[in-house]
C-alpha positions as CSV (number, residue, x, y, z in Angstrom):
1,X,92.0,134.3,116.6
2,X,90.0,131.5,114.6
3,X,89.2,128.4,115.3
4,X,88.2,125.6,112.4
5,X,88.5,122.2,112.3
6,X,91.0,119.5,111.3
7,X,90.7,115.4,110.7
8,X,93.3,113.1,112.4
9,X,93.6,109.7,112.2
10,X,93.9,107.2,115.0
11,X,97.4,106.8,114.8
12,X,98.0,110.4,114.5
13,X,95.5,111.4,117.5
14,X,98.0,109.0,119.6
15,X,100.6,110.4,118.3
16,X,99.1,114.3,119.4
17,X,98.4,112.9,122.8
18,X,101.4,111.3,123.3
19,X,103.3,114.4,122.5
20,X,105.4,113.1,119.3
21,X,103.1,114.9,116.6
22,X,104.1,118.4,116.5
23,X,103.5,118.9,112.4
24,X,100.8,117.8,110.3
25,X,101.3,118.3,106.3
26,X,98.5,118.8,103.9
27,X,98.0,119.2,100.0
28,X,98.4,123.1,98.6
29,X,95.8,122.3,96.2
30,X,97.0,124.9,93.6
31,X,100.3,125.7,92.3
32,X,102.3,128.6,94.4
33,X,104.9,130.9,93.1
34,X,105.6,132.6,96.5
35,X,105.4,133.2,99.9
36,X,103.9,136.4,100.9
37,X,104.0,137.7,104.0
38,X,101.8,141.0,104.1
39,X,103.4,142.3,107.5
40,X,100.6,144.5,108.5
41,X,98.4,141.7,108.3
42,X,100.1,139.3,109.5
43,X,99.0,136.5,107.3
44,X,101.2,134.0,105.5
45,X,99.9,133.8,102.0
46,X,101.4,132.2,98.7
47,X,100.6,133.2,95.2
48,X,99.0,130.8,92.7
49,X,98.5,130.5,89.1
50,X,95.0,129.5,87.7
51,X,94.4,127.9,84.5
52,X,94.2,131.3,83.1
53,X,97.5,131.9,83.6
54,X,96.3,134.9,86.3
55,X,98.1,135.5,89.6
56,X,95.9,135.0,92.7
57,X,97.2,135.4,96.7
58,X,95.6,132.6,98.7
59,X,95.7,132.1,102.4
60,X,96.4,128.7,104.1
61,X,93.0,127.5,104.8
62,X,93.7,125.6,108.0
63,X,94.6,129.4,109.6
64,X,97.8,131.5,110.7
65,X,99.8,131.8,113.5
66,X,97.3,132.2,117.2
67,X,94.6,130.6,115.5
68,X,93.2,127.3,116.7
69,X,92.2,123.9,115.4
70,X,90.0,121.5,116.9
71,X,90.4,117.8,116.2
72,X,88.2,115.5,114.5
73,X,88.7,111.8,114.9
74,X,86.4,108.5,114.8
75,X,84.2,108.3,118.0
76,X,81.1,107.0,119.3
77,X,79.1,107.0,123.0
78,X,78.4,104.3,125.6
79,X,76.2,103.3,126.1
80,X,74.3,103.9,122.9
81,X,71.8,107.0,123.5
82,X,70.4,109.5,121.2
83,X,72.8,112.3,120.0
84,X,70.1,114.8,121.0
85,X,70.2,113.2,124.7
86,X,74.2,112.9,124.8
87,X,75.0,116.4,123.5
88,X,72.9,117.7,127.0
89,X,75.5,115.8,128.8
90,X,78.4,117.0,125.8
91,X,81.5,114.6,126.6
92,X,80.5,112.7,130.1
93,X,79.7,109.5,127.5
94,X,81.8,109.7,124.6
95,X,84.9,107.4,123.3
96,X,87.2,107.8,120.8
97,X,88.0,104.5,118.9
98,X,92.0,106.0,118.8
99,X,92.0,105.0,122.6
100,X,91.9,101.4,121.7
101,X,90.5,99.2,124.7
102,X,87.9,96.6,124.9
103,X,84.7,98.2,123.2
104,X,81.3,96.1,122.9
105,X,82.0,94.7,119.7
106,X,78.6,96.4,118.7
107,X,79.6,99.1,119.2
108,X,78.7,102.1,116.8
109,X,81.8,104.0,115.3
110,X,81.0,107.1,114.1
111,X,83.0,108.7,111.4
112,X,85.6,111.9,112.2
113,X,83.9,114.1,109.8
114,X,80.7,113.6,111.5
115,X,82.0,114.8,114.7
116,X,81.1,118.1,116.6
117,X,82.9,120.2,117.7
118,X,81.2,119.4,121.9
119,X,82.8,116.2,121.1
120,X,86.1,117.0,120.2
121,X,88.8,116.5,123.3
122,X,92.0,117.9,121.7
123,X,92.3,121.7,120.4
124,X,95.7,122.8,118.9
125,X,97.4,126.0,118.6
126,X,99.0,127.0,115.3
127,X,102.2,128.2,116.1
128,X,103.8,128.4,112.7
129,X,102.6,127.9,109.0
130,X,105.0,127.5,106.1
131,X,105.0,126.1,102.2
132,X,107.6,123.3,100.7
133,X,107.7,120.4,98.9
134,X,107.2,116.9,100.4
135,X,110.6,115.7,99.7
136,X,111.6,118.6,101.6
137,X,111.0,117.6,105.1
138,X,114.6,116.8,107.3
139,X,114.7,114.2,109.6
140,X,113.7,116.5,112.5
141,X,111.0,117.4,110.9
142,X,109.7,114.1,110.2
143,X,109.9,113.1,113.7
144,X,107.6,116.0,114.7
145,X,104.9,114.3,112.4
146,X,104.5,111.7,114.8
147,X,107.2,108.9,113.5
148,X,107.8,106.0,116.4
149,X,111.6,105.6,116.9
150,X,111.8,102.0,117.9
151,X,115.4,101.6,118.3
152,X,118.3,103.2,117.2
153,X,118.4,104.2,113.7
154,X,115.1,102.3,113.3
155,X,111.9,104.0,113.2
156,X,108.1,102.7,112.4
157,X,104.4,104.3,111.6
158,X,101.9,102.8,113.7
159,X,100.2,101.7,111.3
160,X,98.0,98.5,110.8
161,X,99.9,95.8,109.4
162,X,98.8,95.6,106.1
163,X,99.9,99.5,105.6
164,X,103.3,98.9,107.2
165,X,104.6,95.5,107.6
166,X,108.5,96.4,108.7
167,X,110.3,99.4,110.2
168,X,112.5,101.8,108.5
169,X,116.2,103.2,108.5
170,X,115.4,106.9,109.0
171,X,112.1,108.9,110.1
172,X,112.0,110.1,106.7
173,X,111.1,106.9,105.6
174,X,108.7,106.1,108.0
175,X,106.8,109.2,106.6
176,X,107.1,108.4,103.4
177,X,105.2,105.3,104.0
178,X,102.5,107.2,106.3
179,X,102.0,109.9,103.5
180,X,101.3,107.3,100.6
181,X,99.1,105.1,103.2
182,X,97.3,108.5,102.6
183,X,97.7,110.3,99.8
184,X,98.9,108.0,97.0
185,X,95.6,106.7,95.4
186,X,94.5,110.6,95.7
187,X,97.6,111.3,93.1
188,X,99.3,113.4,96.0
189,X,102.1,110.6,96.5
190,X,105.6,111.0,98.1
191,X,107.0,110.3,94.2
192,X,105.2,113.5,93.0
193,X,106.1,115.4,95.4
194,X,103.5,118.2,96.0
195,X,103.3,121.3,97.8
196,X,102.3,121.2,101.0
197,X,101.1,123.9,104.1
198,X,103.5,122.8,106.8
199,X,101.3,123.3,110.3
200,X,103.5,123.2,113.1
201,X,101.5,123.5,116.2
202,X,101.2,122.8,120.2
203,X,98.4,120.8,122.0
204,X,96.3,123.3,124.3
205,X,95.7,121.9,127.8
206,X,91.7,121.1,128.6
207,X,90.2,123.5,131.0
């Protein structure tokens, strides 16, 4: 079993403690051919194609079934102290800006990728890992990435307004919305349809 770690945004990290995230999607950053599964190992790998033309296996990087991720997301303490003096106490003083609430309006955010891993409050289990294409996911699936249903056959991201402005006929749209609110100006948008790692994966209670 490994353990690495994985950002979420603020609407996602309510979505994961919530229980309505049960999927997260991300970029296969080369092209694959196939998926491997080398039994004896145990490791879902695909095969790519470099610029060379040469065929390469590559595992997912965010891990394989049993393996664990932790969650980065934006944080900060209060009151303000020293990380050297808060990390002594680990998480007695620290809040996560996905919580929403009444914070000091001075208050310092600090960023998810600058978060460690004493901090973190939510570690997943990987329970599956698979490769598709974006346009792939079913409706199901697109609920299990977190999508709000709001009424029936109406669904919403819970985004800030200026990323999503109206609700949407099916989950799948919904996502769609989410994915480019995230990927599009990285030239990963719904429209070019990449290949993703699907992560399906189950929230482990704290001890």
């Amino acid at each position: 079993m490994r353990e690495r770690q994985i950002l979420f945004s603020g609407p996602m990290v309510r979505a994961i403690l919530e229980g309505r995230k049960t999927q997260t999607r991300r970029v296969v950053k080369f092209k694959p051919q196939e998926l491997v599964d080398t039994g004896y190992e145990r490791e879902l790998k695909v095969w790519m194609t470099d610029e060379y033309g040469d065929h390469h296996i590559k595992p997912c990087p965010y891990g394989q079934p049993g393996d664990r991720l932790w969650v980065r997301e934006t944080w900060g303490v209060a009151p303000p102290v020293e990380l050297s003096v808060i990390e002594k106490m680990r998480a007695d003083w620290v809040i996560y800006r996905a919580d929403g609430g009444l914070f000091d309006r001075q208050q310092r955010w600090r960023p998810s990728i600058h978060m460690p891993r004493w901090a973190s409050r939510i570690t997943l289990e990987i329970m599956n890992v698979r490769v598709e294409r974006l346009q792939g996911i079913s409706e199901e699936d697109a609920k299990a990435e977190g999508i709000t249903e709001l009424a029936p056959d109406m669904f919403d991201v819970d985004l800030p307004p200026e990323q999503d402005d109206s609700p949407h006929p099916t989950a799948r749209d919904a996502f769609e919305n989410l994915w480019d609110s995230i990927n599009a100006e990285r030239g990963y948008g719904w429209e070019a349809n990449p290949w993703v790692w699907v992560i399906e994966f189950k929230r482990l209670e704290a001890k």
